[in-house]
Biopython code that builds the backbone (N, CA, C, O; Angstrom):
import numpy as np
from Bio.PDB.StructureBuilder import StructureBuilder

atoms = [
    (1, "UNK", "N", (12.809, -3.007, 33.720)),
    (1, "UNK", "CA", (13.871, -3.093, 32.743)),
    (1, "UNK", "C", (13.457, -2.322, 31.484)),
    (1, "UNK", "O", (12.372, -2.528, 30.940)),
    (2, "UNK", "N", (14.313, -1.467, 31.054)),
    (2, "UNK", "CA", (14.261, -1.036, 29.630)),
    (2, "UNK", "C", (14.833, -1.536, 28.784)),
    (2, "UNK", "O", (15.964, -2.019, 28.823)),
    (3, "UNK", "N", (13.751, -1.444, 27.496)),
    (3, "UNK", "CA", (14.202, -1.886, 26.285)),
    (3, "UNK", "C", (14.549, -0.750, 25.174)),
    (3, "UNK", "O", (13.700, 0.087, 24.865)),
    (4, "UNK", "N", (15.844, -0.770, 24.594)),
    (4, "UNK", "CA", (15.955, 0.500, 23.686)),
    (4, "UNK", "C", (15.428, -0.024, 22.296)),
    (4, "UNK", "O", (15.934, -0.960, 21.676)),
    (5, "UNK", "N", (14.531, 0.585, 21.968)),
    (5, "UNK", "CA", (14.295, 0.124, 20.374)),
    (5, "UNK", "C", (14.913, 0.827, 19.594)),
    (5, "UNK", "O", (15.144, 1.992, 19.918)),
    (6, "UNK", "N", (15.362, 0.314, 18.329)),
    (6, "UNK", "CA", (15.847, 0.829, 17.253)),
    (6, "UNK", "C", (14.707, 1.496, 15.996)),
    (6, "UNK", "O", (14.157, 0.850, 15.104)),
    (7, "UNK", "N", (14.620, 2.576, 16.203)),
    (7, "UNK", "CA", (13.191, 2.704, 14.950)),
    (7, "UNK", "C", (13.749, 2.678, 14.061)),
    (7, "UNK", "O", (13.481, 1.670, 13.407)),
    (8, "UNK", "N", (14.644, 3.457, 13.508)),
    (8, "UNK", "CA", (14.870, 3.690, 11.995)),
    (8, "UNK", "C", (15.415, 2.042, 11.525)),
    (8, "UNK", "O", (15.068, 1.548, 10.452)),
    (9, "UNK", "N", (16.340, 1.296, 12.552)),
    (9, "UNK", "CA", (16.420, -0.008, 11.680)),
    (9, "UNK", "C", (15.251, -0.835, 11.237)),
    (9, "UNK", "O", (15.253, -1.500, 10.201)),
    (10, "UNK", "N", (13.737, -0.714, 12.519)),
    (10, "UNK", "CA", (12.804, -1.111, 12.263)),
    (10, "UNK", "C", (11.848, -0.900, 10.857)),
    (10, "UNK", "O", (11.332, -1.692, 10.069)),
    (11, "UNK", "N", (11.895, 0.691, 10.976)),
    (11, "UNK", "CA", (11.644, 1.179, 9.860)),
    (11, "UNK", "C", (12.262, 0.447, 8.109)),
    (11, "UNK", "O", (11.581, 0.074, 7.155)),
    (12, "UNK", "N", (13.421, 0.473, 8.242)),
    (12, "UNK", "CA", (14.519, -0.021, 7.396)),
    (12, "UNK", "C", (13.945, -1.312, 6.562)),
    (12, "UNK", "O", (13.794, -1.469, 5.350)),
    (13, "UNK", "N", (13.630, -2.350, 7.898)),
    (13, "UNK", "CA", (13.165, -3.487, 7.272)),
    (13, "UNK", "C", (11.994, -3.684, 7.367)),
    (13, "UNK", "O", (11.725, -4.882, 7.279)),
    (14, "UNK", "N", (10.748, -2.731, 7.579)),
    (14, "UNK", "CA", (9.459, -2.852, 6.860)),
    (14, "UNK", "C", (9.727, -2.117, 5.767)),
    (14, "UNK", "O", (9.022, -2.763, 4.991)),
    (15, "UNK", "N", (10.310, -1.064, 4.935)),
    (15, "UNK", "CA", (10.159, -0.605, 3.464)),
    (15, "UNK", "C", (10.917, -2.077, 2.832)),
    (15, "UNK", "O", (10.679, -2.442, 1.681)),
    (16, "UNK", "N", (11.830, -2.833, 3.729)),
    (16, "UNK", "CA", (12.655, -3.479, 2.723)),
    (16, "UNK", "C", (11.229, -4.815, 2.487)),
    (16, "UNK", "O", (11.044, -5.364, 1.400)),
    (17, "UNK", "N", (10.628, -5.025, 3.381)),
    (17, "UNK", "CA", (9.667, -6.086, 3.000)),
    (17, "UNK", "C", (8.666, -5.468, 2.586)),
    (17, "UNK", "O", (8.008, -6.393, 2.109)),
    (18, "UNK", "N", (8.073, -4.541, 2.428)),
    (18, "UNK", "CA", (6.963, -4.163, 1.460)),
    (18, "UNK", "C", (7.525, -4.266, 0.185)),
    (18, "UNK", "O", (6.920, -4.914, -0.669)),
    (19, "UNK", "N", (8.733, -3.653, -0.112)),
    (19, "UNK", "CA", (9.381, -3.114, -1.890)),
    (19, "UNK", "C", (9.218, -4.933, -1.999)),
    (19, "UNK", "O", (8.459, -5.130, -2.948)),
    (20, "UNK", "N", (9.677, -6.383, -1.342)),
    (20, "UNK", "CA", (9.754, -7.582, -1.911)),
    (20, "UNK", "C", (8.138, -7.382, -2.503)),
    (20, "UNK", "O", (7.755, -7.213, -3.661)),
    (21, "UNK", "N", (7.509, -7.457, -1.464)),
    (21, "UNK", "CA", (5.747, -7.826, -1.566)),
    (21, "UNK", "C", (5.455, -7.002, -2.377)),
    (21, "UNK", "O", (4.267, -7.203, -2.628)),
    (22, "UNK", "N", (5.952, -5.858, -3.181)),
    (22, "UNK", "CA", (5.572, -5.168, -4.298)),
    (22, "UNK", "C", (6.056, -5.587, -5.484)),
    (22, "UNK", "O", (5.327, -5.589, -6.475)),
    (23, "UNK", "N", (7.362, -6.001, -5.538)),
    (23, "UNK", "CA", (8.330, -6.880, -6.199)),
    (23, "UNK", "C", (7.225, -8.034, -6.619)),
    (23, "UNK", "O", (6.617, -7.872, -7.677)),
    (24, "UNK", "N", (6.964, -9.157, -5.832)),
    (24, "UNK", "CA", (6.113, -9.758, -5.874)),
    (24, "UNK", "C", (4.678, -9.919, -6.533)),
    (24, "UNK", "O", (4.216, -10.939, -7.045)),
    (25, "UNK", "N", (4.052, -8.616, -6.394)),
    (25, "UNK", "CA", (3.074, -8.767, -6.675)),
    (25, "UNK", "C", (3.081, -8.473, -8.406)),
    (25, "UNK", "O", (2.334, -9.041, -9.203)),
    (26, "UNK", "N", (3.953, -7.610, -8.693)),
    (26, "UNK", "CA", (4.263, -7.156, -9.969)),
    (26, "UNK", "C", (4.793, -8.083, -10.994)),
    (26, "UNK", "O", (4.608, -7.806, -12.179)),
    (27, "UNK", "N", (5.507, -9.275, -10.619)),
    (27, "UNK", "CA", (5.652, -10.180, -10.963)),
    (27, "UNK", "C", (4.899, -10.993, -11.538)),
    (27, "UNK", "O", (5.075, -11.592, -12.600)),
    (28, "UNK", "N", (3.510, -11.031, -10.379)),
    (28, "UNK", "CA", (2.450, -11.626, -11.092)),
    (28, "UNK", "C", (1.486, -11.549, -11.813)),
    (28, "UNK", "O", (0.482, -12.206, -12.088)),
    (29, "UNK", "N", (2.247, -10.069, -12.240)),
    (29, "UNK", "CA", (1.058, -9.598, -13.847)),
    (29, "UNK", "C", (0.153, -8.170, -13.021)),
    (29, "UNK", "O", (-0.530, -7.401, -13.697)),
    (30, "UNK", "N", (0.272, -8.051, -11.835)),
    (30, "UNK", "CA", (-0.620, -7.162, -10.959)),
    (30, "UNK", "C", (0.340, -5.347, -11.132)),
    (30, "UNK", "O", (1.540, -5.078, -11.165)),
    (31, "UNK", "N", (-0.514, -4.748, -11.180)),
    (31, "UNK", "CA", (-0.465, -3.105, -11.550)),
    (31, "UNK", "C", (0.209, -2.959, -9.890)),
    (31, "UNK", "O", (-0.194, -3.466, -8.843)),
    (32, "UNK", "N", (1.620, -1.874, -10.210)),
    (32, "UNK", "CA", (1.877, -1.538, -8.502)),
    (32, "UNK", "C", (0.780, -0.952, -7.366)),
    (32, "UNK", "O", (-0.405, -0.892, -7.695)),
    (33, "UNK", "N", (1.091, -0.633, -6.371)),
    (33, "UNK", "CA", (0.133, -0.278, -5.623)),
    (33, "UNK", "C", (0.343, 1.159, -5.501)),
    (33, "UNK", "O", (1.441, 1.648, -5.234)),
    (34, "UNK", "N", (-1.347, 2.227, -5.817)),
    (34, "UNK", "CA", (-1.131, 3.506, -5.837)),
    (34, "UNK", "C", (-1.828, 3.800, -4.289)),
    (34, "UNK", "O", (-2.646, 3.096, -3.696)),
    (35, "UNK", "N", (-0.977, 5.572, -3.697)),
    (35, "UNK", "CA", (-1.618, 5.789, -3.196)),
    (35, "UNK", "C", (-2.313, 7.593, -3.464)),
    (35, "UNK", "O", (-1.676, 8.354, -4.192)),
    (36, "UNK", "N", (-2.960, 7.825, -3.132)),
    (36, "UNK", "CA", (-3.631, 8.988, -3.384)),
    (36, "UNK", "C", (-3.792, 9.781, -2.187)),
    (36, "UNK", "O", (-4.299, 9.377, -1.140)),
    (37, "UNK", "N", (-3.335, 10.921, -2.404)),
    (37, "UNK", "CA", (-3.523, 12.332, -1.053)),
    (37, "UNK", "C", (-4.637, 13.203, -1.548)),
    (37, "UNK", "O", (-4.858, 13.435, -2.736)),
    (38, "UNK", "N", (-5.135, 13.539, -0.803)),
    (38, "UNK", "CA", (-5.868, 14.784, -0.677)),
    (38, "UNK", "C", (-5.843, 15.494, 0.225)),
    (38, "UNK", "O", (-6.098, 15.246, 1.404)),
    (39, "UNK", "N", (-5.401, 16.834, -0.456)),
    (39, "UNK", "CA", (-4.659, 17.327, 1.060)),
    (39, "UNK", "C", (-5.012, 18.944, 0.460)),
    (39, "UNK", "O", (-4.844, 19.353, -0.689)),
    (40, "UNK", "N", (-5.713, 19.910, 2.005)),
    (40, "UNK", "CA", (-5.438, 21.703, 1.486)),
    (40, "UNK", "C", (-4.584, 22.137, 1.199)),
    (40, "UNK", "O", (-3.743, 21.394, 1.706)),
    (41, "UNK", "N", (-3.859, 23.194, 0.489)),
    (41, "UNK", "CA", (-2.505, 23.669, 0.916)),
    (41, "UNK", "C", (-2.604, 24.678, 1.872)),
    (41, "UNK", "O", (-3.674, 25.047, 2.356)),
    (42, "UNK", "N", (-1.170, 25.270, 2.241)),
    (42, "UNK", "CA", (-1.186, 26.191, 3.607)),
    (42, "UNK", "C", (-1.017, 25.575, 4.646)),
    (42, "UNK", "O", (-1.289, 26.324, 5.584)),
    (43, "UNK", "N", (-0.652, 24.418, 5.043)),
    (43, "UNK", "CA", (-0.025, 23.967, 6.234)),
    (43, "UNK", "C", (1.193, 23.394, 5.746)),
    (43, "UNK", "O", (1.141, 22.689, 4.738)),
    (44, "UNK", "N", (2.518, 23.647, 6.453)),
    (44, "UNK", "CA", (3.188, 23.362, 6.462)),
    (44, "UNK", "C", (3.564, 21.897, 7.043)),
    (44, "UNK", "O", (4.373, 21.055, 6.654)),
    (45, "UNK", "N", (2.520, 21.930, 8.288)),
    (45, "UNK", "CA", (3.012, 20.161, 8.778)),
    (45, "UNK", "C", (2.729, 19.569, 7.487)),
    (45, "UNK", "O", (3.683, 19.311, 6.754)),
    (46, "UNK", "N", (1.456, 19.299, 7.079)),
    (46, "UNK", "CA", (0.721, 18.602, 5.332)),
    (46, "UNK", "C", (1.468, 18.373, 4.467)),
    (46, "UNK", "O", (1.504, 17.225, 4.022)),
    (47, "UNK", "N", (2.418, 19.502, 3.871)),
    (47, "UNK", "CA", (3.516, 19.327, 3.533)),
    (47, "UNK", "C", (4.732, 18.724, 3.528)),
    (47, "UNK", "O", (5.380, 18.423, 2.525)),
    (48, "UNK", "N", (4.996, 18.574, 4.523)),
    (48, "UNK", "CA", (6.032, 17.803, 5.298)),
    (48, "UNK", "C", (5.895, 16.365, 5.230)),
    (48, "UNK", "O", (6.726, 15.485, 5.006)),
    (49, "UNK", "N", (4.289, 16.317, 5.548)),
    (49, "UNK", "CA", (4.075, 15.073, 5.733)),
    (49, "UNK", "C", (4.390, 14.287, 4.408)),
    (49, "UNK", "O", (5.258, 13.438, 4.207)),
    (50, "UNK", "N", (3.099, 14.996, 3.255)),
    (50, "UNK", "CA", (2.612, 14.840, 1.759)),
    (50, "UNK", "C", (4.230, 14.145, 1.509)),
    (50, "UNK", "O", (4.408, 12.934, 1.374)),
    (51, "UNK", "N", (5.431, 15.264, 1.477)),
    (51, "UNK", "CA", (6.765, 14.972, 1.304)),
    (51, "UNK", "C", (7.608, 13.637, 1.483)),
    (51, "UNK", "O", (8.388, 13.085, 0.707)),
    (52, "UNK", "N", (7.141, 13.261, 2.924)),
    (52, "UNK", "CA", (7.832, 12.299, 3.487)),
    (52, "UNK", "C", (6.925, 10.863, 2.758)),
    (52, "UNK", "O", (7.566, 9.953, 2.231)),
    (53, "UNK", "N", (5.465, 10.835, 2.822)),
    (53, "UNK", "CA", (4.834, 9.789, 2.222)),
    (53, "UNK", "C", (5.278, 9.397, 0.891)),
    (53, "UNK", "O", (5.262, 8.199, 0.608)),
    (54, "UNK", "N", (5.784, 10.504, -0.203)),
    (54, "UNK", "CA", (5.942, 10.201, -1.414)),
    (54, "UNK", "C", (7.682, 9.579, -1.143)),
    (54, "UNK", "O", (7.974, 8.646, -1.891)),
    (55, "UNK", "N", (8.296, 9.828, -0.599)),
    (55, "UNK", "CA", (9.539, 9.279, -0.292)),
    (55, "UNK", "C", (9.542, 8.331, -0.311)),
    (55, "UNK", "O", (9.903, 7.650, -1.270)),
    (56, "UNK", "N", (9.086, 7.876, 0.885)),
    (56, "UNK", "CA", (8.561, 6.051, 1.108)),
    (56, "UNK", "C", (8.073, 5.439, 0.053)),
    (56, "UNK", "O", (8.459, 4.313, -0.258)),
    (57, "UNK", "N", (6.962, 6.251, -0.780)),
    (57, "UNK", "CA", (6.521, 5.541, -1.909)),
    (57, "UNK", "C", (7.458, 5.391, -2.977)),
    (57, "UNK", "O", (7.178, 4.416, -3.674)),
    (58, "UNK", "N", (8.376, 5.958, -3.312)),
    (58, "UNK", "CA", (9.370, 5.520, -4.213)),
    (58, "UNK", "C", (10.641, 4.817, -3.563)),
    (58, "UNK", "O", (11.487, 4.360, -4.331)),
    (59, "UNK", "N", (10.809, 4.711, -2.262)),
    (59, "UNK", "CA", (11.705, 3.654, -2.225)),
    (59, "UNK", "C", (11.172, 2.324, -2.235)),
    (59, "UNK", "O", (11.931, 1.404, -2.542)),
    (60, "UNK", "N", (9.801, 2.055, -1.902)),
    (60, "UNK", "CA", (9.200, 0.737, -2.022)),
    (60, "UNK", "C", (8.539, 0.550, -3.459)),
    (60, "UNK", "O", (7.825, -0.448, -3.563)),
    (61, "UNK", "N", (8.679, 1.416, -4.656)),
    (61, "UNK", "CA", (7.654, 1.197, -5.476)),
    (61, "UNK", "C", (6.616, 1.389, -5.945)),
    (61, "UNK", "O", (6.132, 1.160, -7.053)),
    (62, "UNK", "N", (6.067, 2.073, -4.559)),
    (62, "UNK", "CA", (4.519, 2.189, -5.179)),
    (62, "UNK", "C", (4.425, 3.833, -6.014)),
    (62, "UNK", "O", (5.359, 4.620, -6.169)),
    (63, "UNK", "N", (3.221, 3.971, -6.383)),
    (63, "UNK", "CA", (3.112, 4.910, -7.064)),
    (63, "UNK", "C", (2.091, 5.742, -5.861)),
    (63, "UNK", "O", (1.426, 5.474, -4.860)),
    (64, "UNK", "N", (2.374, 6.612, -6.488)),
    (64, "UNK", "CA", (1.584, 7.661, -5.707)),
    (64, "UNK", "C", (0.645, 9.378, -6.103)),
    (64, "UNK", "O", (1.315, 10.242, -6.669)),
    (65, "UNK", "N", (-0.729, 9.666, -5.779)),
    (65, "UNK", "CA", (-0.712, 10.886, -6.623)),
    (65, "UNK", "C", (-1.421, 11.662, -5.577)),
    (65, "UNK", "O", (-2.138, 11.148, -4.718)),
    (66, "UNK", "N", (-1.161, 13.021, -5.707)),
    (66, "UNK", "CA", (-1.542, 14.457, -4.529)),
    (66, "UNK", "C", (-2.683, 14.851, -5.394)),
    (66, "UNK", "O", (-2.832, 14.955, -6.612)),
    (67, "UNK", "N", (-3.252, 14.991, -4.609)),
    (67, "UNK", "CA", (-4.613, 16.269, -5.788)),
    (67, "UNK", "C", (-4.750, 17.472, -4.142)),
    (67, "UNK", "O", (-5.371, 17.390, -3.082)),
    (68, "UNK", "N", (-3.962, 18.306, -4.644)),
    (68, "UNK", "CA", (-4.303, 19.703, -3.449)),
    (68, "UNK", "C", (-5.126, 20.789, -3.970)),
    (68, "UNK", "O", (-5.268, 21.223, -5.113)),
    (69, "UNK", "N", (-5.687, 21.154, -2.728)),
    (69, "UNK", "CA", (-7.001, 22.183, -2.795)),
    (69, "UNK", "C", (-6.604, 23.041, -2.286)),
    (69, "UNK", "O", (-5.685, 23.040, -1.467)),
    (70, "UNK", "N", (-7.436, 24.269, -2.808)),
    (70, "UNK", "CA", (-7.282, 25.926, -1.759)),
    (70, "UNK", "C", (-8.156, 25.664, -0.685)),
    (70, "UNK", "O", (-9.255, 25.115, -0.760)),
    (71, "UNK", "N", (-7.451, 26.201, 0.565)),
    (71, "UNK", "CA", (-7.766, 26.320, 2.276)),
    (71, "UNK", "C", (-9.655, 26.471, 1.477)),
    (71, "UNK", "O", (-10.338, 25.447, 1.456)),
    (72, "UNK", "N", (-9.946, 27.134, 1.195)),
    (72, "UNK", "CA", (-11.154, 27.857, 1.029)),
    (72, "UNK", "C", (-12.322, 26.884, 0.500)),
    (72, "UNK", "O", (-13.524, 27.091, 0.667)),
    (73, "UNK", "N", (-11.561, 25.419, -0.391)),
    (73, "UNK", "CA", (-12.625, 24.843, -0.738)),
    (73, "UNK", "C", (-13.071, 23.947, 0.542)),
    (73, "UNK", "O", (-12.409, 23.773, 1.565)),
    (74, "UNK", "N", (-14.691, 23.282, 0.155)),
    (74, "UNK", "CA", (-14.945, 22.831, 1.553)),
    (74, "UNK", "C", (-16.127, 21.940, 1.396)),
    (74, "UNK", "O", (-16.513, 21.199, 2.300)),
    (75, "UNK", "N", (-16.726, 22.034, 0.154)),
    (75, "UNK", "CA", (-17.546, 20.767, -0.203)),
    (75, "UNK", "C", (-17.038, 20.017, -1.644)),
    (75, "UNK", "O", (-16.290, 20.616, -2.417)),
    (76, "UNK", "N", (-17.498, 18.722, -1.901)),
    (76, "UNK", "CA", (-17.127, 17.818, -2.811)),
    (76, "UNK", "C", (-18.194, 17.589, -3.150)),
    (76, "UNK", "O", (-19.127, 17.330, -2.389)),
    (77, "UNK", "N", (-18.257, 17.658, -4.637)),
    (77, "UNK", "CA", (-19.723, 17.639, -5.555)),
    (77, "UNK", "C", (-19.806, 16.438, -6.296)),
    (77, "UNK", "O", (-18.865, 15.645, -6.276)),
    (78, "UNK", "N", (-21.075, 16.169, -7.103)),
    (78, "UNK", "CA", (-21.219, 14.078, -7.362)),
    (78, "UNK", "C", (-19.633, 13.472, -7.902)),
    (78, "UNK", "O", (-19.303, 12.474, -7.262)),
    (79, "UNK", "N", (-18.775, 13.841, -8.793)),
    (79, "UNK", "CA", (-17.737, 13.803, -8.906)),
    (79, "UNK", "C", (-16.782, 13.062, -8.306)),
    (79, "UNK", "O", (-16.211, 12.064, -8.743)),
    (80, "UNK", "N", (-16.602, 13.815, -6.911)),
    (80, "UNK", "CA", (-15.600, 13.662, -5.956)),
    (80, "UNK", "C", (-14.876, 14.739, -5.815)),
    (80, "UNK", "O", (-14.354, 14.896, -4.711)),
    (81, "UNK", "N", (-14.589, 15.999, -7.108)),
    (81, "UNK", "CA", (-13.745, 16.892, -6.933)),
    (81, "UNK", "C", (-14.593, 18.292, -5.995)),
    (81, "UNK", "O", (-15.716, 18.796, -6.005)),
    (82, "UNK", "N", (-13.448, 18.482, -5.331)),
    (82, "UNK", "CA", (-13.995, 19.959, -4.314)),
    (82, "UNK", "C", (-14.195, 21.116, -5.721)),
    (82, "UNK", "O", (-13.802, 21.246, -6.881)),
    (83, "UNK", "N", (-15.229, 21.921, -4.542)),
    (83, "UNK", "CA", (-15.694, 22.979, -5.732)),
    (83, "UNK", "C", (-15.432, 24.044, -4.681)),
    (83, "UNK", "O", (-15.608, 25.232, -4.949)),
]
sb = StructureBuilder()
sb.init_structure("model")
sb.init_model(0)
sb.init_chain("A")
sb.init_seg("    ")
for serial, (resi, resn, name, xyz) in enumerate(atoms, 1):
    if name == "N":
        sb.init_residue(resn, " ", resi, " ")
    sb.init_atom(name, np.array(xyz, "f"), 0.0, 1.0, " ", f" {name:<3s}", serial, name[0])
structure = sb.get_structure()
């Protein structure tokens, strides 16, 4: 037997219960929840993606920040930032 799932409604109501549980947490005096990318540029999927993540993050609330690098960098020095 097959089952047809619905993703996007699924989808639908996990952003709608994270934005409460962000709702929530903000309520209780707590800073929203950030997320952070690090990502090369020059790919287009990355992009796409980078795109779609920050979406989600503003329909639920959270905050979010990109720090992108040139293809070319390739080590990270005491810092954290690529050189």
């Amino acid at each position: 037997m097959v089952k047809v799932v619905d993703g996007r409604k699924i989808a639908r109501e996990m952003k709608e219960k994270i934005k409460i549980e962000i709702e929530k947490f903000e309520s209780k005096g707590f800073r929203k929840p950030r997320i952070a990318n690090i990502w090369f540029e020059g790919s287009k999927e990355s992009e796409l993606f980078l795109k779609l993540k920050e979406k989600v993050c503003r329909e639920v609330g959270a905050k979010i920040d990109s720090f992108s690098f040139q293809p070319q960098a390739k080590r990270f020095d005491d810092t954290g930032f690529v050189r």
